[in-house]
C-alpha positions in Angstrom: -12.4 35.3 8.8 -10.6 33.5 6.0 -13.8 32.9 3.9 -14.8 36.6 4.3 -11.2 37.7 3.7 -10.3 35.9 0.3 -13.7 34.5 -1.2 -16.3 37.1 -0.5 -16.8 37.8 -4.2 -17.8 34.1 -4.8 -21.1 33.1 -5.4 -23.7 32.2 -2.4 -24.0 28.7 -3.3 -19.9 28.4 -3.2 -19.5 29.3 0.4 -20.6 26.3 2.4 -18.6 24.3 0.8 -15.5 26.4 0.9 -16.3 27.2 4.6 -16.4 23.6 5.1 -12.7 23.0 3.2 -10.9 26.2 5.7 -12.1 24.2 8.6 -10.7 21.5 7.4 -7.4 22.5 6.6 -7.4 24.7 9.5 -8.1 22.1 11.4 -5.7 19.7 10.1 -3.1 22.3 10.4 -3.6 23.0 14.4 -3.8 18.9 15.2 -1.0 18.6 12.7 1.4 21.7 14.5 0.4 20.1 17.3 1.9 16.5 16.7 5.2 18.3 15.3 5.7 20.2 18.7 5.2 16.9 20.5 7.3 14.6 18.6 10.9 14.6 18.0 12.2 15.4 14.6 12.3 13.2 12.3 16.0 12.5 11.6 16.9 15.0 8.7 20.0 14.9 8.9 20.2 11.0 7.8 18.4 12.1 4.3 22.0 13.4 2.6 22.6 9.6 2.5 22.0 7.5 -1.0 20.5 9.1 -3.8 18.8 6.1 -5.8 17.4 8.6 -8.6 14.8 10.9 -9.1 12.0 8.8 -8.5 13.3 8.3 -4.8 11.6 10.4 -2.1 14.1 10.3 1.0 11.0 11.8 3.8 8.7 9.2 2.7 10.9 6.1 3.6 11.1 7.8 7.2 8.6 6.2 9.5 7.4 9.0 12.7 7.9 7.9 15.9 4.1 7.0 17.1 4.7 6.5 20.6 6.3 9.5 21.5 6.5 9.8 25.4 3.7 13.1 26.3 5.5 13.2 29.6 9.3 13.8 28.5 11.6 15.5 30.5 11.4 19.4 30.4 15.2 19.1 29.3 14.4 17.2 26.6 11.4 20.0 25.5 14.1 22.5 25.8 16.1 20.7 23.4 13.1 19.7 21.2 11.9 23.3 21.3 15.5 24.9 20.6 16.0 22.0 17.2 12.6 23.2 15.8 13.7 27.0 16.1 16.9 26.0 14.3 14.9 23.7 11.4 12.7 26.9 10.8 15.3 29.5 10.5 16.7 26.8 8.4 13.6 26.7 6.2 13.2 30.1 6.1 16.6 30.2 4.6 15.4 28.2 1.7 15.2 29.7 -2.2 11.8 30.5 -2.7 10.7 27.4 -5.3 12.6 25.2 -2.7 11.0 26.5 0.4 7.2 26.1 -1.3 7.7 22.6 -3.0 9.6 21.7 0.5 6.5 22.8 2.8 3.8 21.4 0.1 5.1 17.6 0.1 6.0 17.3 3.5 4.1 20.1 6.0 0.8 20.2 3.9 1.3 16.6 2.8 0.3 17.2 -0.3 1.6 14.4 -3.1 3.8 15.2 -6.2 0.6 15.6 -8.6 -1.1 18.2 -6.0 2.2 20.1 -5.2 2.9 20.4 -9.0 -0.6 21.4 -9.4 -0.5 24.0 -6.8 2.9 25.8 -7.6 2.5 25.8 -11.4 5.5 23.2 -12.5 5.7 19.9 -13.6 6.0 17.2 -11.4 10.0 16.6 -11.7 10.6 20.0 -10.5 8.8 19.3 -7.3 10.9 16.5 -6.9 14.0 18.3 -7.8 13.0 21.7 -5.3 12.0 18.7 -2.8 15.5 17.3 -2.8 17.6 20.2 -2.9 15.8 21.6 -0.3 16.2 18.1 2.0 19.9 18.4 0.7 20.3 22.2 2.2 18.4 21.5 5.3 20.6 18.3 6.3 23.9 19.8 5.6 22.5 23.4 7.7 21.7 21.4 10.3 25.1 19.0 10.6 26.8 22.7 10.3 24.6 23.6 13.6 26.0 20.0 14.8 22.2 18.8 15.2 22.4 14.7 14.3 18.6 13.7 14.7 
């Protein structure tokens, strides 16, 4: 549907290969949505803490927990489920610039280069969306009293 919907004026000889780049992604984004409802967080509200300069990138110091138990309490789902809702709204919430840079680096994992590339800016202004955004998101959440 997506190649049909957005690329049906393209050339013939484009469409495998962009039919074989929306699988990819799509697929990258289900197993990836996937992994996010079945791990915890990862502990945003700890990135407020030192600010070592531009060049430093808070999310990717933060290693994800890989042996998440697949067999956790349904409490603890609850509460999983009920923090994800709240991180959403939160990103929802976001400016614009902040909200795209934000979901590039770190949902689409794109890096710096690619996220610059694909919002139009230069590559300090990904960082700078990136960690206002990280900034607004930690101090939503400690307002919500989620520590992580």
């Amino acid at each position: 549907m997506k190649l049909a919907e957005k690329y049906s004026a393209r050339p013939d000889t484009e469409l495998p290969m962009l039919f074989q780049r929306i699988l990819q992604n799509t697929m990258r984004d289900h197993f990836r949505r996937q992994k996010v409802r079945n791990l915890w967080t990862t502990q945003v509200s700890s990135l407020s803490g030192a600010d070592d300069g531009d060049d430093h990138d808070p999310l990717e110091s933060l290693a994800a927990a890989a042996d998440a138990n697949p067999q956790e309490a349904p409490s603890d789902q609850l509460q999983q489920a009920q923090t994800l809702e709240i991180i959403e709204k939160a990103i929802r919430k976001l400016p614009e610039r902040q909200r795209q840079a934000f979901l590039l680096r770190y949902w689409e994992e794109l890096d710096v280069s690619e996220a610059a590339a694909a919002m139009g800016c230069s590559e300090g202004s990904v960082k700078t969306h990136c960690s206002r955004a990280v900034h607004s998101l930690s101090g939503f959440l400690k307002e919500k009293g989620i520590s992580l």
